[in-house]
C-alpha positions in Angstrom: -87.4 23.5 73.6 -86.2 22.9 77.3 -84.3 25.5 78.7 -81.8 24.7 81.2 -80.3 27.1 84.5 -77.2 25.9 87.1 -79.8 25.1 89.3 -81.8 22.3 87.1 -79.1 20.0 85.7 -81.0 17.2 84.5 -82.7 20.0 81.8 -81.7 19.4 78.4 -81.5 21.6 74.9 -82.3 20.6 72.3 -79.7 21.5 70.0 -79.6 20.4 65.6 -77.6 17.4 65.2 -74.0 17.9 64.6 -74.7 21.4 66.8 -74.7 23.0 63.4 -75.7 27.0 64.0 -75.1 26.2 67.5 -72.7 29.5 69.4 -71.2 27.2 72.4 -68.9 30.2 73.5 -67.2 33.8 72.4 -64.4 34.1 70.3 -62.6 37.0 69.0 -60.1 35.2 66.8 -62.2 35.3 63.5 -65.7 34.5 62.0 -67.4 32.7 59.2 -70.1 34.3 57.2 -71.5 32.0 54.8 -74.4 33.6 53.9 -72.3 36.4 52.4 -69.4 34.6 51.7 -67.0 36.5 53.5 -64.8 35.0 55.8 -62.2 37.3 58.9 -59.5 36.4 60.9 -59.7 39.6 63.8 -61.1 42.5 62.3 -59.6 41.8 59.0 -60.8 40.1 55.5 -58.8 36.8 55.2 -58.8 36.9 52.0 -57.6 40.6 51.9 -54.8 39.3 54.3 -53.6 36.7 52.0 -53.3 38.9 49.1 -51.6 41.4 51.0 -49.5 39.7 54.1 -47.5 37.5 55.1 -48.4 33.5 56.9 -46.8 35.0 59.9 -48.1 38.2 59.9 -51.7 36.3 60.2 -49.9 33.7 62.6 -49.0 37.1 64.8 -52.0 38.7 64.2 -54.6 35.5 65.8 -52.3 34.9 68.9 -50.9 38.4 70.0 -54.0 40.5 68.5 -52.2 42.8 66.3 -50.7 43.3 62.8 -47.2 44.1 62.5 -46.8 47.8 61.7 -43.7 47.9 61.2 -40.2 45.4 59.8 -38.9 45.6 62.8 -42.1 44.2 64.5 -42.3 41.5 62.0 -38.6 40.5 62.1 -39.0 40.3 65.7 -42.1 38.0 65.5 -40.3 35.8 62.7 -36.9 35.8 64.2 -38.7 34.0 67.6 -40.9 31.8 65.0 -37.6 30.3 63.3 -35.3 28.8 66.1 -38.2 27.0 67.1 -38.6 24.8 63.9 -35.3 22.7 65.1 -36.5 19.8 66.8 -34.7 17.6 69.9 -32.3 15.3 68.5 -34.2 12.5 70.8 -37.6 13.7 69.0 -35.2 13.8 65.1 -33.6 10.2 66.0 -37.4 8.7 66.4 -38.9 10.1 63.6 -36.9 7.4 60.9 -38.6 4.6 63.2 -41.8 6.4 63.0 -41.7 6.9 58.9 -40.5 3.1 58.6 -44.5 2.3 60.0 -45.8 4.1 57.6 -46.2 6.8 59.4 -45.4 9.8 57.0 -48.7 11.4 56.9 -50.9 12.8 59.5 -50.4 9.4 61.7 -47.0 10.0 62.1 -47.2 13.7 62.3 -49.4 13.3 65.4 -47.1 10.8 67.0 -44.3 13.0 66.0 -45.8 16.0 67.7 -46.8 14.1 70.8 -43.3 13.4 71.5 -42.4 16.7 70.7 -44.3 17.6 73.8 -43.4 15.2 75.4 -39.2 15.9 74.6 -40.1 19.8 75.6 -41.9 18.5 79.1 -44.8 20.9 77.9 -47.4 21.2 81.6 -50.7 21.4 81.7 -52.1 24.4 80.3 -53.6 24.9 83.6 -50.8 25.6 85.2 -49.0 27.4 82.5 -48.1 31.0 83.1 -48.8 33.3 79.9 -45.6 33.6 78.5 -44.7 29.6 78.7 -48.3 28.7 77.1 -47.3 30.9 74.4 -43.9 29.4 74.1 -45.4 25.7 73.9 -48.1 27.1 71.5 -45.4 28.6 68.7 -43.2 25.7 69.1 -45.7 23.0 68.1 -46.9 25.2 65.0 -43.2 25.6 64.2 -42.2 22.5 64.2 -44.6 20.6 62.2 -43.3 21.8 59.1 -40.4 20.1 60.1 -41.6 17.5 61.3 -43.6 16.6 57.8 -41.0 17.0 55.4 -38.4 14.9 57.9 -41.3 12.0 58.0 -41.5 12.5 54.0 -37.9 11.9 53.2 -37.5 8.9 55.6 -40.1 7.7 53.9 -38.3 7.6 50.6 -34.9 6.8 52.1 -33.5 10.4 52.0 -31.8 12.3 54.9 -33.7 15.3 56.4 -33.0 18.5 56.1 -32.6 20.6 58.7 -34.7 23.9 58.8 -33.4 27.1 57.7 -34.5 30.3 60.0 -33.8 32.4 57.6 -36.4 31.0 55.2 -40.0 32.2 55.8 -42.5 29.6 57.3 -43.7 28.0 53.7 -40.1 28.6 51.8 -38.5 26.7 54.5 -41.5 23.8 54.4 -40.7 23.4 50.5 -37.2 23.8 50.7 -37.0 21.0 53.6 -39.5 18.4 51.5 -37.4 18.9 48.5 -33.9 19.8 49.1 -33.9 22.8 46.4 -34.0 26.3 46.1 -37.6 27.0 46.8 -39.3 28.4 43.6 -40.5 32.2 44.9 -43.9 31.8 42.9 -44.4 28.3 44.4 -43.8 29.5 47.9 -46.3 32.4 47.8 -49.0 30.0 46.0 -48.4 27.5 48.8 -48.0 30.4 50.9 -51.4 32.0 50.6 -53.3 28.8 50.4 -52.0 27.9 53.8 -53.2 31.5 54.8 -56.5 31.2 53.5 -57.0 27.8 55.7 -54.9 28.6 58.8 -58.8 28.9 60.7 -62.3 29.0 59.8 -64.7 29.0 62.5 -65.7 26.0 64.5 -64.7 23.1 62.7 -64.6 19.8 63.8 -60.7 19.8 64.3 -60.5 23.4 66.1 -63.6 22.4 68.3 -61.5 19.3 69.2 -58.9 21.1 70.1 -60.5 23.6 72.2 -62.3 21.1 74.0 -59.1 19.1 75.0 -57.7 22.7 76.1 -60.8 23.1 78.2 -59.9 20.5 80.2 -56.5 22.0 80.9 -54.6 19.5 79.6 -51.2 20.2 78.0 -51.0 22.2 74.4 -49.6 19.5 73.0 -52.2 17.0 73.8 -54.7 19.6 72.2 -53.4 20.1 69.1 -52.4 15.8 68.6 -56.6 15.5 69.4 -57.0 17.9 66.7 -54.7 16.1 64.2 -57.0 13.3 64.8 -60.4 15.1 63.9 -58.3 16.3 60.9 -57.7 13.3 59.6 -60.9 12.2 58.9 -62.0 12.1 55.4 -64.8 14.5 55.9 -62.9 17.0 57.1 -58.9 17.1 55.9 -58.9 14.5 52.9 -61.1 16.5 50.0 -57.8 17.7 48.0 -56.7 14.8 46.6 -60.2 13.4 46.3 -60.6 16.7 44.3 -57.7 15.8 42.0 -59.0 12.1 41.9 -62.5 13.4 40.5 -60.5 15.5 37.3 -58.9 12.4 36.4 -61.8 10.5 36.4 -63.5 13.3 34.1 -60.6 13.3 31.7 -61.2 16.3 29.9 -64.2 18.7 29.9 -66.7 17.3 27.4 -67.0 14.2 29.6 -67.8 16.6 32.6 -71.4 17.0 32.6 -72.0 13.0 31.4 -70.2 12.3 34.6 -71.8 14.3 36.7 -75.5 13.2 35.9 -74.2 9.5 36.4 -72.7 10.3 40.1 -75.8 12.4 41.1 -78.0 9.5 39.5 -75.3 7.0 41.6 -76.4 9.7 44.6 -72.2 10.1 45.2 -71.0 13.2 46.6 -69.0 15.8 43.8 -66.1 16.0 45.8 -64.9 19.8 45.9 -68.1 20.8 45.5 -70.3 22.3 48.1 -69.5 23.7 51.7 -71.4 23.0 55.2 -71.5 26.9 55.3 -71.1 28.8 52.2 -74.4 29.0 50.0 -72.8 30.6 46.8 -69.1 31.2 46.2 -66.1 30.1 48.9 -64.3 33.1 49.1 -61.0 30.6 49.2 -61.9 28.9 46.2 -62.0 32.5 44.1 -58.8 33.3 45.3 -57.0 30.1 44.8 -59.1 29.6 41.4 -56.9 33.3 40.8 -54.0 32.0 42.0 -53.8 29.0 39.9 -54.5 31.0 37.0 -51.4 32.9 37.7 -49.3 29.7 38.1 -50.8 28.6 34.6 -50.0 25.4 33.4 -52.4 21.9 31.7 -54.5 21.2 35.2 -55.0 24.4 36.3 -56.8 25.4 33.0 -58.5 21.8 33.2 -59.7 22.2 36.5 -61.1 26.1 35.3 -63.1 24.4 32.7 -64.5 21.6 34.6 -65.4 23.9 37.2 -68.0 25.7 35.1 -69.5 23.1 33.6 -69.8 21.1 37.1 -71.5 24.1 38.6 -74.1 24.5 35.8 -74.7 20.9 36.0 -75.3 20.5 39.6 -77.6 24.0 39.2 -79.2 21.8 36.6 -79.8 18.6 38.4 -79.9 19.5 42.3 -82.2 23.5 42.1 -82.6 23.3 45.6 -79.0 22.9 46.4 -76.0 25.4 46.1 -73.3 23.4 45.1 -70.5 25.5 44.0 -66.8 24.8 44.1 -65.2 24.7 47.5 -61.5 25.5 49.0 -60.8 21.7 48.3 -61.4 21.7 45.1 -58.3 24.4 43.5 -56.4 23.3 47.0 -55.2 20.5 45.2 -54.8 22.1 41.7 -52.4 24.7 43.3 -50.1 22.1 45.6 -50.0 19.8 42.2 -48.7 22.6 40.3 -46.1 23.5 42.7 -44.8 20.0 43.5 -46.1 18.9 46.2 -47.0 15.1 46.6 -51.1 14.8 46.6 -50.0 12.3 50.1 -48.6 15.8 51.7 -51.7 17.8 50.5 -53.4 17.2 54.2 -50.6 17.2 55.8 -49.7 20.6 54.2 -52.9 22.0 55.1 -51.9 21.3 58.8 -49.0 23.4 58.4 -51.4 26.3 58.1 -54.2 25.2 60.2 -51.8 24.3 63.3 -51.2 28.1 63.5 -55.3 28.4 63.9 -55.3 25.6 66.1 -52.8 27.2 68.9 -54.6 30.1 68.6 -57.9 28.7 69.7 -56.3 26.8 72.4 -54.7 30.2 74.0 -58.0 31.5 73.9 -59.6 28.7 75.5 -57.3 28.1 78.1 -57.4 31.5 79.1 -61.2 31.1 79.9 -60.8 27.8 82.2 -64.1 26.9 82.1 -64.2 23.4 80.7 -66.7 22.2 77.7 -69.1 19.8 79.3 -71.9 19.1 76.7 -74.8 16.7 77.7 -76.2 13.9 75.7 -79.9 12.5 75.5 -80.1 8.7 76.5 -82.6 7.1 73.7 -81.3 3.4 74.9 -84.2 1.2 77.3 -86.1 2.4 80.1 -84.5 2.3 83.4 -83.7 0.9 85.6 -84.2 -2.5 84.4 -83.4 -5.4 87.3 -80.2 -6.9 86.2 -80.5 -10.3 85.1 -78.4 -13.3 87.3 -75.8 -14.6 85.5 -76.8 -18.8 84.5 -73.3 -20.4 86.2 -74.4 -23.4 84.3 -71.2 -24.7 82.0 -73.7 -26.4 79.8 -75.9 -23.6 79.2 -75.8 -21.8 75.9 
């Protein structure tokens, strides 16, 4: 391997594709463990925080540092969150245009946003002082809630609704998608599934993000680049897939048919399997859990498809560990609390925003841009370059 020093630029690493077990820089926002299937945000369990806190005691605790101790700490922290969800009328007026173009998913949520930052003249994080970074940072994650459920009901030819501070961060997400009273059990479902994805290591979305901050580009510009890794249907689209691969089953006695055919077909078990985790996804147990609580036809189907998937795959693929990932009881929990499977990525941006800004704070505050190299495997250069035949006849 070719080691590389300030001095000797044309060095290369050799890195595995896709950089996988690759450190590029320091964080101390959180880390993955897959080999003991233990994830933290901080110094803390996440999924010990989702059982036990709040979305934005999680959302305080990756961009100031610390837990609320106290209700007064966390009112304060909430009560700057919620003003911040109302959105320019110039940014509200566009959005029906923007739903009209199809645009009530993640496309329209990252046009949304960029004119968000846009509408709030958001500088470069370069030359942001601390306190105005920080600002920009909460305001994007606290609109996009907003900004979802307003692209959602223009989409089906229903006014907005306009956010309620009062409401916490998920209650007021529900309530503004559906107009009602949000169901207290539904909220904290929705709640602590958006807790248990708000960040998880170096994915391809928050190393997007990071890398645009790196440059010292604006927040907002950071966080529409991660939108854009997100939507990718390796990375943010497995929910509904997930929910697409139970209907196809049926009901559990077809299960382990089905899954023989795919594997023989060589198609991927969607919901299955993790780039990290070799045995259980910590997220998956606890929304497996939390389903159970909520009860109901398809959370009990998707319990008893999960075990006979898993011995299946043991069965067929030994050398594999296959087991059920976040995706796959991601979508059994949003389905059971109402949510549209079309909002399911969308609604795990409302979450993973929060992780997002986070990142970017830290990484603007190192400014030291991310400036990877790349090994050229085209022809041998240089190569004369060959005259161009004027000839009008020539072919």
């Amino acid at each position: 391997m070719a080691t590389t020093t300030p001095d000797e630029p044309d060095q290369l690493i050799d890195v595995p594709a896709g950089l996988r077990g690759v450190a590029v820089t320091d964080t101390r926002l959180g880390d993955v463990r897959g080999a003991q299937g233990f994830f933290h945000y901080r110094q803390y369990s996440a999924t010990d925080l989702a059982r036990t806190r709040s979305l934005e005691d999680v959302w305080q605790l990756l961009l100031d540092g610390e837990l609320p101790t106290t209700a007064a700490e966390r009112d304060r922290f909430t009560a700057e969150i919620g003003p911040l969800r109302t959105v320019p009328d110039e940014v509200s007026d566009a959005v029906a245009g923007i739903a009209r173009h199809g645009g009530a998913g993640l496309g329209g949520l990252r046009t949304a946003l960029s004119l968000l930052a846009q509408a709030d003249d958001m500088p470069p994080l370069w030359d942001s002082p601390p306190q105005r970074r920080r600002r920009d940072l909460l305001r994007l994650a606290a609109a996009t809630p907003t900004l979802i459920a307003a692209l959602w009901r223009h989409s089906h030819g229903l006014e907005p609704i306009a956010p309620d501070p009062t409401l916490g961060h998920i209650a007021d997400y529900l309530h503004m998608l559906g107009g009602t009273p949000t169901d207290t059990r539904a909220a904290r479902a929705v709640e602590q599934y958006a807790m248990l994805t708000v960040d998880h290591g170096f994915n391809a979305s928050t190393f997007t993000a990071r890398v645009v901050a790196s440059t010292g580009a604006d927040a907002g510009s950071a966080v529409v680049a991660a939108l854009g890794a997100l939507s990718g249907p390796l990375h943010g689209g497995a929910p509904s897939r997930a929910l697409q691969l139970l209907e196809a089953i049926g009901e559990p006695s077809r299960a382990a048919a089905w899954v023989r055919a795919a594997i023989e077909r060589n198609e991927r078990i969607m919901g299955f399997g993790h780039a990290v985790y070799r045995g259980d996804d910590p997220r998956s147990l606890l929304l497996r859990h939390i389903a159970q609580d909520l009860g109901g036809d398809l959370a009990d189907f998707a319990i008893s498809v999960e075990a006979i998937i898993t011995a299946t795959l043991a069965e067929l693929r030994p050398d594999r560990h296959l087991y059920a990932n976040v995706e796959y009881y991601a979508g059994v929990v949003m389905a059971t609390c109402g949510i549209d499977r079309q909002l399911f990525t969308p609604t795990f941006a409302v979450g993973r925003t929060i992780g997002w800004t986070a990142n970017i704070a830290e990484q603007a505050a190192d400014r030291r841009i991310i400036r990877p190299a790349a090994r050229y495997t085209g022809p041998p250069p240089p190569q004369p370059v060959p005259e161009l035949n004027l000839d009008p006849e020539a072919r």
